[in-house]
C-alpha positions, 0 to 999 in steps of 0.5 A: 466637312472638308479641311475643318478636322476639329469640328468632328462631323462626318469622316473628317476628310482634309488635305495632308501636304500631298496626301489626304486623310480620313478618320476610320473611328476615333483613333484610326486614321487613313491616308490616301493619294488621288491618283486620275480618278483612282485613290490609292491607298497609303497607310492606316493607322492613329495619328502619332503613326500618320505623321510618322509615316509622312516624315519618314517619306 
């Protein structure tokens, strides 16, 4: 369900300031920007590591 993280149903699919973020599994996150029709992919990795890689941008 889109933007309800805790509720752990589906791929867990929310926005993450510009960017959107997935679950891969329990500990694998994906981070993604829509770009036209496209989404380009920006990062994988768990969630200590995501928000990481968003401050360091």
């Amino acid at each position: 369900m889109f933007g309800r993280p805790h509720l752990h149903s589906g791929i867990g699919l929310r926005p993450f300031g510009k960017y959107f973020e997935f679950r891969a599994g329990l500990d694998l996150r994906v981070l993604f920007l829509p770009e036209g029709g496209d989404f380009r992919l920006c990062f994988v990795g768990n969630h200590n590591q995501v928000r990481a890689y968003i401050r360091n941008q």
